[in-house]
LORO-862689 format. One record per residue (C-alpha): residue in one letter; y, z, x. Coordinates in steps of 0.1 Angstrom, whole numbers, plus 2048, in hexadecimal, padded with zeros to 3 digits. Each point is the difference from the previous one (the first is absolute). Layout:
// residues N
aYZX ...
END
This chain:
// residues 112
xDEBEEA794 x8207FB7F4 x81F80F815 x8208057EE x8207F7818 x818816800 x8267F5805 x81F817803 x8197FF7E9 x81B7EE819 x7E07E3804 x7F77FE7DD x82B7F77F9 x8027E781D x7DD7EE7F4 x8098057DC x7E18117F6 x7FB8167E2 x81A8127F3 x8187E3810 x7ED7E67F6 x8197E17F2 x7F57F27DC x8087DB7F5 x7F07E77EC x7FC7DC7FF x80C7E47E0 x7FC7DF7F8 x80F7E87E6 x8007D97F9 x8267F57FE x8037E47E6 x8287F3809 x80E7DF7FE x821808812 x80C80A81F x8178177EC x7E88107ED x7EC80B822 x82280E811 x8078147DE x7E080C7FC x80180F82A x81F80D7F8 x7FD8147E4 x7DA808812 x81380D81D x8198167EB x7E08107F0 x7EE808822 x821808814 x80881A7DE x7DE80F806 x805802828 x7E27EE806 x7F77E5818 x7EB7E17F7 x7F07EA813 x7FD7DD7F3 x7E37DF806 x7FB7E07E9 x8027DC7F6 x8177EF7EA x7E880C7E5 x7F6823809 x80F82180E x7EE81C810 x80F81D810 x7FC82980A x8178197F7 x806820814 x81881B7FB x8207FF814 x80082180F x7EB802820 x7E781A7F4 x8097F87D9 x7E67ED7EE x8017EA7E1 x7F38107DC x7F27F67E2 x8208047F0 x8097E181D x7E17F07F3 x80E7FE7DD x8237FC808 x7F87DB817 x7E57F87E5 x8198017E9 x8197ED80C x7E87E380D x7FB7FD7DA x81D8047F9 x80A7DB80C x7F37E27EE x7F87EC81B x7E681980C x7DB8027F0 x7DE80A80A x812823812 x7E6817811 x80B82080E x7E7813818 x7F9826806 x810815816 x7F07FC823 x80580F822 x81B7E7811 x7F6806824 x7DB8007FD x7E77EC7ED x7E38127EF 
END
């Protein structure tokens, strides 16, 4: 027996549930640099792109690799799939980035 729960409006907003439900997605790249000045150029110019988009990124990795999840900047705003294209883009965009994956949009609060 399967009982459906129903939330109020006000509840579903504060848990961000359905129609407030906050999309992101994940990426990952390999960064092939062999200065210092290349990496700082390369966040630079990353951080124009994201900060242009009013996004938010959050960034792991080595010296080799970079992972991160990007979420809209808006409190209930989500990222789109013309976000998805826009960071895919400009990871390939720089030379010192190769094997670039860009993920799906997914719920940012909750895991599937």
């Amino acid at each position: 027996m399967s009982k459906e729960i129903v939330r109020s409006r006000r509840l579903r907003k504060k848990l961000y549930l359905d129609e407030f439900a906050v999309l992101g997605f994940e990426f990952s790249c390999t960064i092939n640099t062999e200065s210092e000045a290349d990496y700082e150029q390369f966040f630079d110019s990353f951080a124009d792109v994201v900060e242009s988009r009013d996004l938010f990124v959050s960034l792991d990795g080595g010296q080799d690799k970079l992972t991160g999840f990007v979420s809209a900047g808006g409190r209930y705003d989500s990222a789109t799939d013309e976000d998805r294209k826009a960071i895919e883009a400009a990871l390939n965009s720089y030379s010192i980035m190769s094997d670039v994956s860009i993920g799906e949009l997914v719920d940012a609060c909750y895991e599937d």
